[in-house]
KEBAFI-630723 format. One record per residue: residue number from 1; residue in three letters; chain; x, y, z of N, C-alpha, C in turn. Coordinates in pm, 1 decimal. Each point is the difference from the previous one (the first is absolute). Layout:
BEGIN
   k   r c      n.X      n.Y      n.Z     ca.X     ca.Y     ca.Z      c.X      c.Y      c.Z
 NUM ALA A        X        Y        Z        X        Y        Z        X        Y        Z
...
// end
This chain:
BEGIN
   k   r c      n.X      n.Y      n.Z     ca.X     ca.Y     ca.Z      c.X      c.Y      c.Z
   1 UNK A   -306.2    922.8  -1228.1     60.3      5.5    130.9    130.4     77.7     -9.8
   2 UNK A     26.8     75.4     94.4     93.4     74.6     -3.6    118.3    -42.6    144.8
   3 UNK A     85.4      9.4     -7.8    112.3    -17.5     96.6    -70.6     56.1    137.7
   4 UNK A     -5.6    123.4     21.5   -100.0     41.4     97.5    -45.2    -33.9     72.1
   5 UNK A    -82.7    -97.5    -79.4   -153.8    -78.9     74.0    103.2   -120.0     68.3
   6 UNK A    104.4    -11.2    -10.0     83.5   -150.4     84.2    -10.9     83.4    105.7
   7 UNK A    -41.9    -86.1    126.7    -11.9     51.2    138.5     94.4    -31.2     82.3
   8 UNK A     55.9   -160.8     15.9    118.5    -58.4      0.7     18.5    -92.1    -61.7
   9 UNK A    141.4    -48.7     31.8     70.6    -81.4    -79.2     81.4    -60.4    105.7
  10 UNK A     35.6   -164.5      6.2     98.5    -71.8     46.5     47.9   -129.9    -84.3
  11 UNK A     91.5     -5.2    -26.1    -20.9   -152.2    -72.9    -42.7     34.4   -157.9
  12 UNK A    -89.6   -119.2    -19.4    -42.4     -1.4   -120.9   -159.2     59.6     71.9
  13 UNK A    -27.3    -25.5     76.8   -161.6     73.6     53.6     33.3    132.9    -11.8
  14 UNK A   -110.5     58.3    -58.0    -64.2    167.6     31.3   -157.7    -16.1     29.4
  15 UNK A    -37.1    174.5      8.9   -119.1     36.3     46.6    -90.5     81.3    -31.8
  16 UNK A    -83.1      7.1   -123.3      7.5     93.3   -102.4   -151.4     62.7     56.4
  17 UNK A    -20.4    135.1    -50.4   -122.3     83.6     43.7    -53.1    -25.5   -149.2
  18 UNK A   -107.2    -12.5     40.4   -109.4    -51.3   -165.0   -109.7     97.0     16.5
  19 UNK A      9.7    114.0    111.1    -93.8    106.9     21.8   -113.7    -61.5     31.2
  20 UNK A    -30.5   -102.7     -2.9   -175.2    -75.2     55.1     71.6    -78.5    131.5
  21 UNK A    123.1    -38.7     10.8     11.5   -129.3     97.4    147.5     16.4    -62.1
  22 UNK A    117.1    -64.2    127.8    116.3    -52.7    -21.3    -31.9   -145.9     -8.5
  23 UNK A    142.7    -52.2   -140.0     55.0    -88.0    -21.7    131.9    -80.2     39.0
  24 UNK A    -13.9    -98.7     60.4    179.3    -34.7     22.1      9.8   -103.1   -129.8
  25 UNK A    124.5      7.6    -82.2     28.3    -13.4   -126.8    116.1   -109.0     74.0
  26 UNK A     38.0    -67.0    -74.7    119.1    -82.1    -62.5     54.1      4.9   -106.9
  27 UNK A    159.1     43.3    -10.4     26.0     -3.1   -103.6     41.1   -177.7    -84.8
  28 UNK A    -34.1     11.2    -99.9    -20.1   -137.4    -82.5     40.2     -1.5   -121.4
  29 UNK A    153.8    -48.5    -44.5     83.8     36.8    -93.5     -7.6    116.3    -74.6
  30 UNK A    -76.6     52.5    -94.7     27.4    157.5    -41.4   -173.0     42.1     41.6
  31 UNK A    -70.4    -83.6     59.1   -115.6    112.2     18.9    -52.5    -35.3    187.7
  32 UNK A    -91.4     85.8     31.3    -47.5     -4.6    152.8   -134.5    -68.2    -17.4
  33 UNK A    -37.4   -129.8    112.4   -151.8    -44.3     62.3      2.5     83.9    112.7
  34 UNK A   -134.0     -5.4    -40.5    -51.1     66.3    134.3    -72.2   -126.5     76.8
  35 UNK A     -7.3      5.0     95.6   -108.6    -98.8     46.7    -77.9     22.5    144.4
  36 UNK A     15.6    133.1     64.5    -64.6     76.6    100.5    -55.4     93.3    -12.8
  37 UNK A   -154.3     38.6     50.7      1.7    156.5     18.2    -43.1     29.7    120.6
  38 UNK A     47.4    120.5     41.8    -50.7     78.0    131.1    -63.0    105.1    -16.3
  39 UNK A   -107.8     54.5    117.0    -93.4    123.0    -46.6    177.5    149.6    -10.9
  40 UNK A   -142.7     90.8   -107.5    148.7     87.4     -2.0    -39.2    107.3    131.4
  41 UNK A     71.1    -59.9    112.7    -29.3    118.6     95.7    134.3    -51.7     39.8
  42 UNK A     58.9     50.9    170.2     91.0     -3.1     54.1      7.3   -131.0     43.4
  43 UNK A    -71.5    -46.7     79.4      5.8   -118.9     14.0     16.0   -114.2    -99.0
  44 UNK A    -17.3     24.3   -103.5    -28.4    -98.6   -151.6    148.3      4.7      2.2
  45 UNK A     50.4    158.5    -13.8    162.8    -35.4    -41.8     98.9    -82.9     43.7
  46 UNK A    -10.1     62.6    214.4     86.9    -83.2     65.8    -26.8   -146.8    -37.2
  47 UNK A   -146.2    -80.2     31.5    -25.1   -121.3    -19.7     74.5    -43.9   -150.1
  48 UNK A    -19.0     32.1   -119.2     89.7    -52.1   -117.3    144.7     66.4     17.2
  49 UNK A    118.8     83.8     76.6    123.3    -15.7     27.0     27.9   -124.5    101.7
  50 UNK A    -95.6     -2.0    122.8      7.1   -127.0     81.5     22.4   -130.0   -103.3
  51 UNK A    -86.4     -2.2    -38.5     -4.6   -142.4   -142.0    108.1     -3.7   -108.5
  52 UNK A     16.6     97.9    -37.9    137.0    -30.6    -62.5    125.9    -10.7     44.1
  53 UNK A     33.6     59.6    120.4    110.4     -4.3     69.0    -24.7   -166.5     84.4
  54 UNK A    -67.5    -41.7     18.1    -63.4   -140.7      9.0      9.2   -102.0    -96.5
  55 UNK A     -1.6     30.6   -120.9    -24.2    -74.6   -128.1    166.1     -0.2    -20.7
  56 UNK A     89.8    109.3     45.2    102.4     27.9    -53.5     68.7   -113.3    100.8
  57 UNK A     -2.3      8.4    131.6     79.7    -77.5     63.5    -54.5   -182.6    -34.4
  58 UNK A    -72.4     -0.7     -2.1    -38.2   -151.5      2.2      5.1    -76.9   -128.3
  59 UNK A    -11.9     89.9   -101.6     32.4    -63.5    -98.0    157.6    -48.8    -85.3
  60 UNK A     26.9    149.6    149.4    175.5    -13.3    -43.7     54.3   -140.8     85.4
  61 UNK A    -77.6     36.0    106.4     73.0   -153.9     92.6    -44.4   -129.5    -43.2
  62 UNK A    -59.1      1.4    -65.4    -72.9   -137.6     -7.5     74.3   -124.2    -68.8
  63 UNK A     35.4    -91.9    -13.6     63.7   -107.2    -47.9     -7.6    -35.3   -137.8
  64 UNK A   -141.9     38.4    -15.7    -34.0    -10.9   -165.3     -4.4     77.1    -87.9
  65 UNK A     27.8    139.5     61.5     82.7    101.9    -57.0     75.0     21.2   -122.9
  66 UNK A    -40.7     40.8   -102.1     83.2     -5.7   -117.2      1.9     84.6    -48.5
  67 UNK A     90.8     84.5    -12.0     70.9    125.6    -36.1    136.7     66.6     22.1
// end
């Protein structure tokens, strides 16, 4: 994977192009889960930035929050 392929970034969430399908990643002390994929077309992308910018706010607000 190359820097490149990061599509976005907010937070500790990004959005990586895997050339078959996007991934929205978490970063997770020194390495990234993935745990989504979207088809790799246009729509695949917006839908995984929607989700991470989603993942980003709610996980930031949340009470049980630890970070």
């Amino acid at each position: 994977m190359k820097e490149s392929d990061i599509m976005f970034e907010i937070g500790r969430f990004w959005v990586c192009d895997n050339k078959r399908h996007y991934s929205v990643m978490e970063v997770s002390g020194v390495c990234s889960v993935g745990s989504e994929q979207y088809p790799h077309n246009a729509d695949g992308l917006s839908i995984a930035i929607a989700r991470a910018k989603y993942l980003h706010k709610n996980r930031n607000d949340s009470p049980w929050h630890v970070g």
